[in-house]
C-alpha positions as a Markdown table, in Angstrom:
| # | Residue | x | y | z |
|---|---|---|---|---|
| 1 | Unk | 61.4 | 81.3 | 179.1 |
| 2 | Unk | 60.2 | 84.3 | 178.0 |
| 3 | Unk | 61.5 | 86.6 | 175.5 |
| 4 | Unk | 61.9 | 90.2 | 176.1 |
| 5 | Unk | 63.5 | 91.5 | 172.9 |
| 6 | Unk | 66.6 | 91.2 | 170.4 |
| 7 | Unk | 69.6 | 93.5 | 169.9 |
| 8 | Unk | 71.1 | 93.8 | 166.2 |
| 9 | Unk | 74.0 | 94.6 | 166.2 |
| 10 | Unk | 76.3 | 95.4 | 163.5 |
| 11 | Unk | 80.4 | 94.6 | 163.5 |
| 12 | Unk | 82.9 | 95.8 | 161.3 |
| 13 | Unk | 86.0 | 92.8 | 160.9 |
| 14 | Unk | 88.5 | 93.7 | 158.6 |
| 15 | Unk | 90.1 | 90.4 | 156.7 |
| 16 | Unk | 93.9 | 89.5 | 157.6 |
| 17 | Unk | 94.2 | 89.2 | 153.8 |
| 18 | Unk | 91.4 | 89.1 | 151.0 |
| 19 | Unk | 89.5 | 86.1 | 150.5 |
| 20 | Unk | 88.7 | 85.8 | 146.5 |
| 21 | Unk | 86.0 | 83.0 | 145.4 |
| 22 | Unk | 84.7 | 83.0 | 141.7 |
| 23 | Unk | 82.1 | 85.2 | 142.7 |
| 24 | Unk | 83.2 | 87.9 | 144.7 |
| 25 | Unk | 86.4 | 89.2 | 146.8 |
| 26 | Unk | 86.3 | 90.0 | 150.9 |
| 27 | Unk | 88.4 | 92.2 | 152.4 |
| 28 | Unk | 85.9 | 92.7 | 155.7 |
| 29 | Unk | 83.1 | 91.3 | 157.1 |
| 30 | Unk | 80.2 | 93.6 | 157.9 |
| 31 | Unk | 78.6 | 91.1 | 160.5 |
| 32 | Unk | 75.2 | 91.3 | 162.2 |
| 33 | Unk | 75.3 | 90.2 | 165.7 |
| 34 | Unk | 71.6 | 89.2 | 167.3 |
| 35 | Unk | 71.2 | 89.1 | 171.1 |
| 36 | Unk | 67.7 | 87.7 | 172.0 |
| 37 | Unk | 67.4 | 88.7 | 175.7 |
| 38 | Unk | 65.2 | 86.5 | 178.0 |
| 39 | Unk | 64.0 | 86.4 | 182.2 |
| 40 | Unk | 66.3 | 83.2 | 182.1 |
| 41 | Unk | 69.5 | 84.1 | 180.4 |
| 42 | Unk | 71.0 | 86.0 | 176.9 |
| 43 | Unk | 72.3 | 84.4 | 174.0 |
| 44 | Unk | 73.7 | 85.3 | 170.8 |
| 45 | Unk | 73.3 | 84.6 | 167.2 |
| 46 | Unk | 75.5 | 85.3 | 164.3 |
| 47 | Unk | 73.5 | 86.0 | 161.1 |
| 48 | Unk | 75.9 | 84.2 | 158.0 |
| 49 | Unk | 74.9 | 87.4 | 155.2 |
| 50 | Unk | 77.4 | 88.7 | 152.8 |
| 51 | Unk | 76.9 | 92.6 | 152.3 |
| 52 | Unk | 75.6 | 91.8 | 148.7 |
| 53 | Unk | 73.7 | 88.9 | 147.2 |
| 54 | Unk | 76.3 | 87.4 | 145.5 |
| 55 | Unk | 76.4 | 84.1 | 147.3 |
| 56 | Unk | 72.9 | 84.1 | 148.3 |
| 57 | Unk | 69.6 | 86.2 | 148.0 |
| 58 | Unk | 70.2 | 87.7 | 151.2 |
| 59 | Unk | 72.6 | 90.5 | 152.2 |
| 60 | Unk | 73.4 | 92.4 | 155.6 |
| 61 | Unk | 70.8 | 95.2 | 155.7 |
| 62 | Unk | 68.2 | 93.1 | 154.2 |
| 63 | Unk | 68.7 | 90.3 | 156.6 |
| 64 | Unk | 68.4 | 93.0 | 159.2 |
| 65 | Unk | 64.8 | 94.6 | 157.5 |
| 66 | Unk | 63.4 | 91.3 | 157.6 |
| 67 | Unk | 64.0 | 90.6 | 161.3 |
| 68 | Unk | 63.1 | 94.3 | 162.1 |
| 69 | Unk | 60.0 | 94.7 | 160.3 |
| 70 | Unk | 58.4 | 91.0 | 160.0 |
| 71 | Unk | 60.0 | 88.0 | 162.0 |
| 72 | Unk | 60.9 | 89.6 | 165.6 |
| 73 | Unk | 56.9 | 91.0 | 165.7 |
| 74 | Unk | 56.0 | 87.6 | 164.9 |
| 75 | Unk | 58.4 | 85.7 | 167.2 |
| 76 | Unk | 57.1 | 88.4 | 170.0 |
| 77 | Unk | 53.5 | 88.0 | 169.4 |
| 78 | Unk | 53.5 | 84.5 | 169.3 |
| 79 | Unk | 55.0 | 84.2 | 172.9 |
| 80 | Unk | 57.9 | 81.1 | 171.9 |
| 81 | Unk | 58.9 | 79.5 | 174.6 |
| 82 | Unk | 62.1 | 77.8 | 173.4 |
| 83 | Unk | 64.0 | 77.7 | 169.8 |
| 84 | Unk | 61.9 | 75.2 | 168.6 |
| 85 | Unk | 59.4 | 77.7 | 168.5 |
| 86 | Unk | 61.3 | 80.2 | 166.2 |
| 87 | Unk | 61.2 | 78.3 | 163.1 |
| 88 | Unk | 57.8 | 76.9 | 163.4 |
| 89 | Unk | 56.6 | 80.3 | 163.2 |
| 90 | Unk | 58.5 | 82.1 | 161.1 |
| 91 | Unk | 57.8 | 79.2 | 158.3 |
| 92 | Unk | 55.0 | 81.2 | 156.9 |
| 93 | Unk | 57.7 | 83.7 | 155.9 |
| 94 | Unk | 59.1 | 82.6 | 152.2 |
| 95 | Unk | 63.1 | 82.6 | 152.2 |
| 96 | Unk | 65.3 | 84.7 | 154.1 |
| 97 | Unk | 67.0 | 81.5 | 156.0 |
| 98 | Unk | 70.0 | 82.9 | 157.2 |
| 99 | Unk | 68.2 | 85.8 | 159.1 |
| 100 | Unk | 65.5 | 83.0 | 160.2 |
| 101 | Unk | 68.6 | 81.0 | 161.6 |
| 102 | Unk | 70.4 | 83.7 | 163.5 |
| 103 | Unk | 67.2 | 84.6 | 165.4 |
| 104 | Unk | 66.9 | 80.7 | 166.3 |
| 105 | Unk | 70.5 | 80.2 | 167.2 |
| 106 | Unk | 70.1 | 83.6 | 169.8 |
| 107 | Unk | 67.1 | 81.8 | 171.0 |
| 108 | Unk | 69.1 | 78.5 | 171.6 |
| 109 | Unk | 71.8 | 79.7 | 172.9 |
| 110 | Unk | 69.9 | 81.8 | 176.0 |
| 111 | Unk | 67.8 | 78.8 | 175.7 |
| 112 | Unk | 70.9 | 76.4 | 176.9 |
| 113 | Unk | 72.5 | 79.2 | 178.6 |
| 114 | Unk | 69.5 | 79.0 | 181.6 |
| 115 | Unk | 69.8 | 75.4 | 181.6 |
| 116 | Unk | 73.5 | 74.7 | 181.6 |
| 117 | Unk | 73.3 | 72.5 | 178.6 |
| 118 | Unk | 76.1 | 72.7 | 175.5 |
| 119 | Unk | 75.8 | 73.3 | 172.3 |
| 120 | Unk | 77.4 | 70.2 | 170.9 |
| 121 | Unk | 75.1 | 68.2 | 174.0 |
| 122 | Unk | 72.4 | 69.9 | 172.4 |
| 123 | Unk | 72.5 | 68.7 | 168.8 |
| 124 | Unk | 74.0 | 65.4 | 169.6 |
| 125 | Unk | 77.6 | 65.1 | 169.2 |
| 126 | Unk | 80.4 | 63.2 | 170.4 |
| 127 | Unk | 83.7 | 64.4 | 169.5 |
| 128 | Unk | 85.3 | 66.5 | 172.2 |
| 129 | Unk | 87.8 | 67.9 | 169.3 |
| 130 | Unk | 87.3 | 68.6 | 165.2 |
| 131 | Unk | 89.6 | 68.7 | 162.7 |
| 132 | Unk | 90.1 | 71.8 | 161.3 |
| 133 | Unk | 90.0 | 72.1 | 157.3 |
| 134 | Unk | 90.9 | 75.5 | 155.2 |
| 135 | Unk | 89.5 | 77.4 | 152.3 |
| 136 | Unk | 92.2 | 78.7 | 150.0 |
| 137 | Unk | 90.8 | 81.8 | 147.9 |
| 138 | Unk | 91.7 | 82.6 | 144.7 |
| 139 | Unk | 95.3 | 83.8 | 143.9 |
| 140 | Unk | 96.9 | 86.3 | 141.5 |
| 141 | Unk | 99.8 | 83.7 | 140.8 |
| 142 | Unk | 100.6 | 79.6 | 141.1 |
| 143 | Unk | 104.0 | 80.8 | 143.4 |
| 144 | Unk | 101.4 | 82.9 | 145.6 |
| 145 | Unk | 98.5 | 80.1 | 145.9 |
| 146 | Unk | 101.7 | 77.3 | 146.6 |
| 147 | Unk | 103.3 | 80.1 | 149.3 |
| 148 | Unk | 99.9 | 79.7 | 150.7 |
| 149 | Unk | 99.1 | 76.2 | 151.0 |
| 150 | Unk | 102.5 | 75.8 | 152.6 |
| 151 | Unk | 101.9 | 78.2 | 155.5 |
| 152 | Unk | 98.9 | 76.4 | 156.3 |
| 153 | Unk | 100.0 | 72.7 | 156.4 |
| 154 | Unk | 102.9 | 74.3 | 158.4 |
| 155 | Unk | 100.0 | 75.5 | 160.5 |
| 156 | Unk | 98.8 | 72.0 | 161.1 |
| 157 | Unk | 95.5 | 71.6 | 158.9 |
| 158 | Unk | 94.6 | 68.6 | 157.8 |
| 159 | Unk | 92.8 | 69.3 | 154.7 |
| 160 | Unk | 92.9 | 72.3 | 151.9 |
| 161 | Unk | 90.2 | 73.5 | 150.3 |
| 162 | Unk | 90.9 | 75.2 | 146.8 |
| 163 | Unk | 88.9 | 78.0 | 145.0 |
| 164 | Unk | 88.8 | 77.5 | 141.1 |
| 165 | Unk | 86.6 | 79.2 | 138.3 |
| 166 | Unk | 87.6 | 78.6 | 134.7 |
| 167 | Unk | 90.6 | 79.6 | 134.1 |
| 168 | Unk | 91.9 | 79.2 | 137.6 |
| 169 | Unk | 91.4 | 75.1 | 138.2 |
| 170 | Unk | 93.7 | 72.5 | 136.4 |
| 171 | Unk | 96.8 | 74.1 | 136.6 |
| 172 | Unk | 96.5 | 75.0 | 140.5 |
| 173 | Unk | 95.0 | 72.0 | 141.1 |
| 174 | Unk | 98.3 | 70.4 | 139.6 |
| 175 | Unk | 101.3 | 72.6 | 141.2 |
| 176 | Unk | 99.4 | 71.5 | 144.7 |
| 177 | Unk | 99.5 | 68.2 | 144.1 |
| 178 | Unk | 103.5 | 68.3 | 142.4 |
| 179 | Unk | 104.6 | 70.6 | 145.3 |
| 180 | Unk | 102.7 | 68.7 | 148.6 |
| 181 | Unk | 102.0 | 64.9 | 147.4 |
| 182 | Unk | 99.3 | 63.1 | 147.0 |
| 183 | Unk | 98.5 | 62.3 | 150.9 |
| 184 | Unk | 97.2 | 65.8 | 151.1 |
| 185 | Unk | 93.4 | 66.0 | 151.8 |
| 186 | Unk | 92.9 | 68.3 | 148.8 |
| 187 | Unk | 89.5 | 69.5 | 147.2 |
| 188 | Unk | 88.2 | 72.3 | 145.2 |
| 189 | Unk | 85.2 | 74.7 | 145.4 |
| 190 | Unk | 83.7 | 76.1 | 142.1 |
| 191 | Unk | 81.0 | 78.1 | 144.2 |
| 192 | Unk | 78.4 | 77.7 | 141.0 |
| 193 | Unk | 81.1 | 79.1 | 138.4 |
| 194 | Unk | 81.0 | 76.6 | 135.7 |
| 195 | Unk | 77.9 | 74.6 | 133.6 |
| 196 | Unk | 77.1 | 70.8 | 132.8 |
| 197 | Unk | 78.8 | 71.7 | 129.1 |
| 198 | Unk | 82.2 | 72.3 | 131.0 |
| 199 | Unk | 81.3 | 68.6 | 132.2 |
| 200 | Unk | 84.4 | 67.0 | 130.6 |
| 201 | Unk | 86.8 | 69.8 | 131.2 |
| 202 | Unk | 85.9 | 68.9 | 135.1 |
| 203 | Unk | 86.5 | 65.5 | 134.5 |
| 204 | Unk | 90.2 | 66.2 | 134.1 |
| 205 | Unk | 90.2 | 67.0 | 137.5 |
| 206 | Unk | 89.9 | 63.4 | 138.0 |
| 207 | Unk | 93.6 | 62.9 | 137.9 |
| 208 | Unk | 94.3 | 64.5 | 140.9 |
| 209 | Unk | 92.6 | 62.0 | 143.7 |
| 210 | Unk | 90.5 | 64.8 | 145.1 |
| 211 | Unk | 88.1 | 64.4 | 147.9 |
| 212 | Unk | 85.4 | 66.0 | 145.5 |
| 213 | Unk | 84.2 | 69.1 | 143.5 |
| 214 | Unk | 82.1 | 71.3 | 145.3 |
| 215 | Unk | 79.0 | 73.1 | 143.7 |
| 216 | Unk | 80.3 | 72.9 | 140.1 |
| 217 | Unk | 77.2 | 74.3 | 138.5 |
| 218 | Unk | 74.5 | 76.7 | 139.4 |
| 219 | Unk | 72.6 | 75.9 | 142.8 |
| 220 | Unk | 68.8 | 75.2 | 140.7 |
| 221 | Unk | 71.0 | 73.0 | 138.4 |
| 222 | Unk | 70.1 | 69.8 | 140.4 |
| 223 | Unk | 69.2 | 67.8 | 137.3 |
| 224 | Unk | 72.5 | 68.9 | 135.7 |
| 225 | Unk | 74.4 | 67.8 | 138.8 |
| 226 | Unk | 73.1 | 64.4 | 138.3 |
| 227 | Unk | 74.4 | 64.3 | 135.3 |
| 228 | Unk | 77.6 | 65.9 | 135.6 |
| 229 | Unk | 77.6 | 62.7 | 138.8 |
| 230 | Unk | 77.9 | 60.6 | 135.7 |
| 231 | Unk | 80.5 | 61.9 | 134.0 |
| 232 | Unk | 83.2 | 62.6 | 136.3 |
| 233 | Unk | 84.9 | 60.0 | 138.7 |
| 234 | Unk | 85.4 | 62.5 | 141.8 |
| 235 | Unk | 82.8 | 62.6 | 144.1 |
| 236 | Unk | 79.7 | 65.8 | 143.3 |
| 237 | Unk | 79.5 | 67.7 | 146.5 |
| 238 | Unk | 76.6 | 70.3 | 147.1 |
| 239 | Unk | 76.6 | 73.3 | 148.9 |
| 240 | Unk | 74.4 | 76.3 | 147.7 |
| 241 | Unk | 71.7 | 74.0 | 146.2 |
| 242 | Unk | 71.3 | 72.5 | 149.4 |
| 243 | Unk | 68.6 | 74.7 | 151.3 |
| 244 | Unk | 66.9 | 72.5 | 153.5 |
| 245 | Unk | 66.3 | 68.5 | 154.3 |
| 246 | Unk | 63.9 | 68.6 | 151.8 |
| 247 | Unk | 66.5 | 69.8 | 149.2 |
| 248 | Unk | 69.0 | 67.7 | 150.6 |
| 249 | Unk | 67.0 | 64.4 | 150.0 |
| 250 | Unk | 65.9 | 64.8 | 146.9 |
| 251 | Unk | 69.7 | 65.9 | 145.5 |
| 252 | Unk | 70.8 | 62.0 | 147.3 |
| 253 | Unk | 67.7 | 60.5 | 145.5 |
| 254 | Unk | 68.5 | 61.9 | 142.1 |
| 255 | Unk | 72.3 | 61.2 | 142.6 |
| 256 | Unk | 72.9 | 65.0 | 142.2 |
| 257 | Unk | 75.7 | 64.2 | 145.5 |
| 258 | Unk | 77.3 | 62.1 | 147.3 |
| 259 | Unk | 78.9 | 64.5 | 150.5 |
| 260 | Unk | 76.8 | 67.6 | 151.5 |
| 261 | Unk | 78.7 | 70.4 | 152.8 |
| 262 | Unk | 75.8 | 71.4 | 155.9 |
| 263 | Unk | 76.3 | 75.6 | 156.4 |
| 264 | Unk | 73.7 | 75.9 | 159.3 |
| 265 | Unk | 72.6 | 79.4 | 158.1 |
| 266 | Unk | 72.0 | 78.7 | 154.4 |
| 267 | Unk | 69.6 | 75.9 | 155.2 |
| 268 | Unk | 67.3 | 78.2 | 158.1 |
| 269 | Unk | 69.7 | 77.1 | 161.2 |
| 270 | Unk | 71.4 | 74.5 | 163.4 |
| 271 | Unk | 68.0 | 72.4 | 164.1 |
| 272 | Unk | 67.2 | 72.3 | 160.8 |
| 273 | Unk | 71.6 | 71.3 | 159.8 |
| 274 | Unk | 70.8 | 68.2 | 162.4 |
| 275 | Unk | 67.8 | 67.2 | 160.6 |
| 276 | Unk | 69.9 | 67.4 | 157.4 |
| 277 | Unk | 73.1 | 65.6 | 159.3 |
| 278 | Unk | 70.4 | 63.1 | 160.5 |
| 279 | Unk | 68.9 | 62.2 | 156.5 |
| 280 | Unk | 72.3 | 62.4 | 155.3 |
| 281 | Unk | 73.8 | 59.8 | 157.8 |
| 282 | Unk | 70.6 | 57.2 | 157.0 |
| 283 | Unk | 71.6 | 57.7 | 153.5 |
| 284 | Unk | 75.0 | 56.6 | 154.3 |
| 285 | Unk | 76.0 | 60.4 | 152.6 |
| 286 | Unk | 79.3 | 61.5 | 154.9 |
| 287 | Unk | 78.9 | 65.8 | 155.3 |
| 288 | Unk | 81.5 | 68.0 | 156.2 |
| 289 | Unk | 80.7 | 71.8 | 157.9 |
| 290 | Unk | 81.3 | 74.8 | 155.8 |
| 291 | Unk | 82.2 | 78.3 | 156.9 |
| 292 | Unk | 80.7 | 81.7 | 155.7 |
| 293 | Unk | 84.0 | 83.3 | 157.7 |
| 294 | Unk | 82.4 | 83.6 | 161.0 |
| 295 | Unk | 83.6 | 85.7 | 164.2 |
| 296 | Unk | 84.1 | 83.7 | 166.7 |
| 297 | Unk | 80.4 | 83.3 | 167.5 |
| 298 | Unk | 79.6 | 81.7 | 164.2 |
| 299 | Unk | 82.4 | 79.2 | 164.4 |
| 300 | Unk | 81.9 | 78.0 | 168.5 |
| 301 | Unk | 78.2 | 76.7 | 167.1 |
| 302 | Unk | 80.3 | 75.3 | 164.0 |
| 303 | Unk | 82.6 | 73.3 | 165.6 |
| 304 | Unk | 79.8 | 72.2 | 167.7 |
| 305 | Unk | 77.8 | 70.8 | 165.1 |
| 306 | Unk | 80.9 | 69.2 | 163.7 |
| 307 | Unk | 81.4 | 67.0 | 166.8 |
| 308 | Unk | 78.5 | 65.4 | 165.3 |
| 309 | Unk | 79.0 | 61.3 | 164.4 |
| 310 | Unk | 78.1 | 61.5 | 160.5 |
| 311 | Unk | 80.8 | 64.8 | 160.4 |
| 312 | Unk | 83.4 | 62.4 | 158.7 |
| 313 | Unk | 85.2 | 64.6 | 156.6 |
| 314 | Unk | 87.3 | 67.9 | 158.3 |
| 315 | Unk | 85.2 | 70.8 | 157.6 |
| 316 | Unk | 85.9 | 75.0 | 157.2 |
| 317 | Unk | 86.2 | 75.4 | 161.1 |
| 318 | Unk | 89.4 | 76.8 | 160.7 |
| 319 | Unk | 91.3 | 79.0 | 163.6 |
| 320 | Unk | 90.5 | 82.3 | 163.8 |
| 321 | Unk | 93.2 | 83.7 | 162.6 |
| 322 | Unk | 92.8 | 82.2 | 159.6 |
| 323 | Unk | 90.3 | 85.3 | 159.0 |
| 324 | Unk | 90.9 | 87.6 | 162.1 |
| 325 | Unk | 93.7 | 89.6 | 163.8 |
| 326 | Unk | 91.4 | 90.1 | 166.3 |
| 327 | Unk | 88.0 | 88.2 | 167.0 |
| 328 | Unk | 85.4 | 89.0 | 168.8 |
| 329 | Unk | 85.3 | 86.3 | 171.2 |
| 330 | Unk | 88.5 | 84.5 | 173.1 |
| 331 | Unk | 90.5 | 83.1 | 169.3 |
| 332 | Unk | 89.8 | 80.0 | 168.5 |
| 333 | Unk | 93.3 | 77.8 | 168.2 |
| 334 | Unk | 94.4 | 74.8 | 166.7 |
| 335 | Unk | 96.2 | 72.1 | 168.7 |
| 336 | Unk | 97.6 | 69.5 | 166.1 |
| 337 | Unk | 95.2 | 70.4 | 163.9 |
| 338 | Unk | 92.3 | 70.1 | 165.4 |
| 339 | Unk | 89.6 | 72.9 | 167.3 |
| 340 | Unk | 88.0 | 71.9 | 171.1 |
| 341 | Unk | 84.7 | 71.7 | 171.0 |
| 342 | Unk | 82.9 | 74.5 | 173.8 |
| 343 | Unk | 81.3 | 72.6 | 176.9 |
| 344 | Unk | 80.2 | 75.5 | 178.3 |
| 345 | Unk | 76.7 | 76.4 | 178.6 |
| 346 | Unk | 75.1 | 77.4 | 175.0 |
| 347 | Unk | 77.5 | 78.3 | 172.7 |
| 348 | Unk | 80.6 | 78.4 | 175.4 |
| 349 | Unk | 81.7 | 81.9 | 174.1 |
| 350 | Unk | 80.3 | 85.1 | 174.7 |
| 351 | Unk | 82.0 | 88.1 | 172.9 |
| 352 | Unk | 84.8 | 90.0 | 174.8 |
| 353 | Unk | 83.0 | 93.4 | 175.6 |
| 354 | Unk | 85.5 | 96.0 | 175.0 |
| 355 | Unk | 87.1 | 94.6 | 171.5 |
| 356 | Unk | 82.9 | 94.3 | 171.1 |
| 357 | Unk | 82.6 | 97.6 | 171.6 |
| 358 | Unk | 85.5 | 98.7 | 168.9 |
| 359 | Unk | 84.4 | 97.2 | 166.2 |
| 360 | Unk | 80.8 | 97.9 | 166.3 |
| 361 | Unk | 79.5 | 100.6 | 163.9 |
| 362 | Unk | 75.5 | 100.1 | 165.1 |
| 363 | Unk | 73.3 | 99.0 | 167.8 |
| 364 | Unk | 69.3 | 98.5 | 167.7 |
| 365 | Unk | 66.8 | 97.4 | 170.5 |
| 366 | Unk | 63.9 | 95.9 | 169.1 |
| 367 | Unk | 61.5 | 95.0 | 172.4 |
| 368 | Unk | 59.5 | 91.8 | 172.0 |
């Protein structure tokens, strides 16, 4: 396969209604799109970048630099052949993961595209359906949050995911619980907002049988994870300090976690989320697939790595219109609440070309 170039391509996607986390609030989605165009086939990659680096280091236009100026020269010189090639050599490049994994996932997915081969074949999975979790953002009101969380269990998903910071976190955690019952999958996402001297106020969560806390404290604080581990009863999830199978075994060795939430562009891609899937599973460490509100192209690879065996708790691969009016790809819809898993060649979408074409606000050929 060779590679003739890659198209960035930049979507505007505005939010059916804001999505507040403790660290920032979304209203759209400025996505970049990357097309890597080969003699075999084309494929597409969805680059996981807020606008700001608030979540992560990396933003939109920087994540668009980088591949512009340093890792699609490098990927053209080098002559890949396949997407295994991509990360081997762009890791002499420091950082920038979530660019690194869109170019690889564009690569894949023309990659599987010419050979007729699935996504979810690809990485290994065998669930022909997921089931479809949601994250909650942060509300202006307990009546607004409960509204919520009513219109999506009425919806059909399985398992709610609440936003808390301090401030915002008992109380919430508590009128769910009254209002729904304790068989509700419920767990919370702190998105690094609190510290390991907040430890005991997080224990209080305890009394509300959560499936666990995700990313309490700051995504270095590894160490204090461990010890907040010791302190509370509900199970330490990771998220943003998981950046790699590296990172991810040596958060399991020091007992920093006990579930990894896997989001394939934070940790470099979807080869290196299988590597993490496949130490987390001989740890006997269950992971769950998180969202960075993807168009419709981010979520068909989601839900395929979901179908993966150690996926054992529902992950953020909710409908799209949980996020979208309109995507850019056929919608994504839940059937009792659960997602199909594509079995089309690559990614078993492709975006629809004219809605494509009305949100895009920038196109760029950059020849291999």
């Amino acid at each position: 396969m060779k590679l003739m170039g890659f198209e960035l391509r930049r979507v505007a996607m505005p939010l059916v209604s804001p999505f507040r986390t403790s660290f920032s609030t979304q209203t759209a989605r400025d996505i970049l799109l990357v097309k890597a165009v080969t003699d075999a086939a084309e494929g597409w990659g969805e680059c996981v970048t807020l606008f700001d680096p608030l979540y992560s280091p990396e933003y939109v236009e920087g994540a668009a630099d980088v591949m512009r100026r340093f890792f699609i020269p490098a990927l053209a010189s080098a002559s890949i052949g396949d997407a295994h090639g991509v990360g081997e050599t762009l890791k002499p490049f420091k950082g920038h993961r979530m660019a690194k994994g869109a170019l690889e996932m564009a690569v894949l997915d023309a990659e599987l595209c010419a050979e007729g081969r699935s996504f979810a074949r690809e990485l290994g999975g065998v669930r022909d359906t997921v089931p479809c979790g949601v994250s909650v953002g942060i509300m202006d009101s307990i009546p607004q949050l409960l509204d919520a969380v009513d219109g999506y269990l009425a919806e059909g998903y399985v398992r709610i995911k609440l936003k808390i910071e301090p401030g915002w976190d008992l109380e919430p955690v508590r009128a769910v619980r009254e209002r729904f019952g304790d068989d509700v999958l419920l767990q919370v996402d702190a998105n690094t907002a609190y510290t390991l001297r907040d430890a005991r106020h997080l224990a209080k969560l305890d009394d509300f049988d959560l499936l666990l806390i995700e990313q309490p404290l700051e995504e270095e604080d590894v160490l204090g994870h461990a010890d907040l581990a010791r302190i509370v009863q509900t199970p330490i999830c990771l998220d943003e300090s998981i950046t790699s199978a590296q990172t991810a075994a040596a958060a399991i060795r020091l007992g920093a976690t006990s579930i990894i939430n896997i989001k394939p562009g934070r940790v470099g891609g979807y080869l290196e989320a299988r590597r993490i899937h496949d130490l987390a599973a001989a740890h006997g460490v269950p992971v769950w697939c998180g969202g960075m509100v993807e168009s419709g192209i981010g979520r068909a690879a989601n839900v395929a790595l979901a179908s993966l065996p150690g996926f054992t708790l529902p992950g953020d691969v909710s409908a799209s219109g949980r996020f979208y009016e309109t995507d850019i790809t056929e919608p994504f819809v839940m059937t009792d609440g659960h997602l199909a898993v594509p079995a089309g060649p690559g990614l078993g979408v492709a975006p629809v070309p004219s809605v494509l074409d009305e949100l895009t606000t920038s196109v760029e050929w950059i020849p291999a």
